[in-house]
C-alpha positions in Angstrom: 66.0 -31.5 42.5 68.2 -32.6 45.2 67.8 -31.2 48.6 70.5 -30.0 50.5 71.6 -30.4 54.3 71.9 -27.7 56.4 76.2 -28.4 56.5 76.0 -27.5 52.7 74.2 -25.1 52.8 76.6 -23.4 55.5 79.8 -24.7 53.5 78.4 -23.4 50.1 77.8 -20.1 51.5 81.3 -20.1 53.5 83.2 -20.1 49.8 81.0 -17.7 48.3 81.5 -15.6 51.0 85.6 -16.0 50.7 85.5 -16.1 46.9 83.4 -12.6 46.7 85.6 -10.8 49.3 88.7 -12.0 47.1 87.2 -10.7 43.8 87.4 -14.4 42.6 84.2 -15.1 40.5 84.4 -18.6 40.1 83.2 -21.2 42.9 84.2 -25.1 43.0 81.6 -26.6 45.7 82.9 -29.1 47.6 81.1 -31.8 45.1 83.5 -30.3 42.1 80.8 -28.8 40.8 82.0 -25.8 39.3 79.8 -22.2 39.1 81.4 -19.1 36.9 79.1 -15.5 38.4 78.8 -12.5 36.1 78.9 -9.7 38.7 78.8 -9.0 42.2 75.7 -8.6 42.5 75.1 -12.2 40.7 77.1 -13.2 43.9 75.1 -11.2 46.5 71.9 -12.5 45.1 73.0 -16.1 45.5 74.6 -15.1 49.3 71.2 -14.2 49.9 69.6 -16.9 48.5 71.8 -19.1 50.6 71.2 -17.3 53.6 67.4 -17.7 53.3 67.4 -21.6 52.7 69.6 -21.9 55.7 67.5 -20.0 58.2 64.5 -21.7 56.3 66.0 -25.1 57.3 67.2 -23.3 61.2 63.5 -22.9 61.8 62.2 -25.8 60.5 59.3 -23.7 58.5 58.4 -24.0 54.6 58.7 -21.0 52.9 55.4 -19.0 52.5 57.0 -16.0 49.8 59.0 -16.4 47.3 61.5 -13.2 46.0 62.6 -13.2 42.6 65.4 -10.7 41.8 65.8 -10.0 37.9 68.3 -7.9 36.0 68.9 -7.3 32.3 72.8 -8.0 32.8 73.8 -4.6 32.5 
């Protein structure tokens, strides 16, 4: 698993943010890499991923919980 800088982090959650608000569903990262969402709330669980690994890496802490959302796909 590769870990990520905080600038990636930041960028990565900049185009999700743009491509969400524009109903777009499909995100090129700035690597090329290329990731296709199912819903919006696919997208709002990986904003909020996002958001947690950058304040994670702001503070300088590990992570003591982990949150698991799950959904049937419905």
């Amino acid at each position: 698993m590769t870990v990520a800088t905080f600038e990636q982090l930041t960028a990565a959650r900049d185009a999700l943010t743009l491509a969400r608000a524009s109903g777009v569903r499909e995100v090129r990262d700035s690597d090329g890499s290329t990731t296709v969402y199912k819903s919006d709330a696919e997208m709002a669980g990986a904003l909020s991923a996002l958001e947690g690994q950058i304040s994670q890496l702001a503070r300088g802490q590990p992570a003591r919980q982990i949150h698991f959302t799950t959904s049937k796909g419905l």
